[in-house]
C-alpha positions in Angstrom: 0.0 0.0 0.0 2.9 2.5 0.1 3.3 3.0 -3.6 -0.1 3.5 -4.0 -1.1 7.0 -4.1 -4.8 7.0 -5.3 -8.5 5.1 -5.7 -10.6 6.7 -8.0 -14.4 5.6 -8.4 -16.2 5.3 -11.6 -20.0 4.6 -12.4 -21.5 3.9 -15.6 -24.1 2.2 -17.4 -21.7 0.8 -20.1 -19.3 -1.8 -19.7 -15.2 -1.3 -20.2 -12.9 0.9 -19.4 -12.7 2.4 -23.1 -16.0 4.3 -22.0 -15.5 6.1 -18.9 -14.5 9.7 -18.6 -14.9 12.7 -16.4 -18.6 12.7 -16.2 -18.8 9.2 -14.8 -16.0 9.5 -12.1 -18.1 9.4 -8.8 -15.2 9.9 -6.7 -11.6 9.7 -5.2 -9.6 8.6 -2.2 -6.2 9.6 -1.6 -3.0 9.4 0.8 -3.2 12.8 2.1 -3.9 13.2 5.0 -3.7 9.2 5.4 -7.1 8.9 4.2 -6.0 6.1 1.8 -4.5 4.2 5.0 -7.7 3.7 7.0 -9.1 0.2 7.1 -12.2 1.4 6.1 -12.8 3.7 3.1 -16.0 5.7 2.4 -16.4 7.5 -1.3 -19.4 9.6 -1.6 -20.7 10.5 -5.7 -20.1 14.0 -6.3 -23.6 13.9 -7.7 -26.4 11.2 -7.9 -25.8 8.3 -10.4 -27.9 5.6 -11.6 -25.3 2.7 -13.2 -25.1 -0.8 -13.6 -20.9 -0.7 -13.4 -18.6 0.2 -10.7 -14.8 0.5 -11.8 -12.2 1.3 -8.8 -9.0 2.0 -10.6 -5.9 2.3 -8.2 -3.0 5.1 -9.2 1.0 4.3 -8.2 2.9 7.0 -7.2 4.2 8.9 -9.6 7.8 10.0 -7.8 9.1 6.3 -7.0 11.6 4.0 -7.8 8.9 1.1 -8.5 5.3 2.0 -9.4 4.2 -1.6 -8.2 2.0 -1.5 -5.1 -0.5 -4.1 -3.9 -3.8 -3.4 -2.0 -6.8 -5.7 -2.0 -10.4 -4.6 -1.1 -12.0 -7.0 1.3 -15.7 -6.0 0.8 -17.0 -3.4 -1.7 -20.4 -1.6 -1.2 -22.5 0.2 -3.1 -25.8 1.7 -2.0 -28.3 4.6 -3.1 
């Protein structure tokens, strides 16, 4: 988890990556303030979405040696 610098939150009604952009990101977590390190994370839509896919796309730091990072989400929820 120490290279890893972002999670970023997409929802859209179409599936693959190809698709998404800016107006279906729904949100971001990120190490400041060690908000990435908490063991529980909590990423609220900018605005209200109706979907049928949820993409979480994890970002390495950009200033390391090695970009590689590990991180595994237990449990994922999604609500309305």
């Amino acid at each position: 988890m120490y290279n890893l610098d972002k999670l970023v939150v997409y929802a859209d009604n179409s599936a693959g990556k190809e698709s998404l952009g800016k107006a279906s990101m729904c949100g971001f977590v990120s190490r400041l303030n060690n908000a990435l390190f908490r063991p529980q994370l909590h990423l609220q839509c900018r605005k209200p979405l109706s979907a049928r896919y949820v993409y979480i796309e994890a970002w390495g730091l950009a200033n390391r040696l090695s970009r590689l990072f590990s991180a595994v989400l237990c449990e994922v929820m999604i609500y309305q």
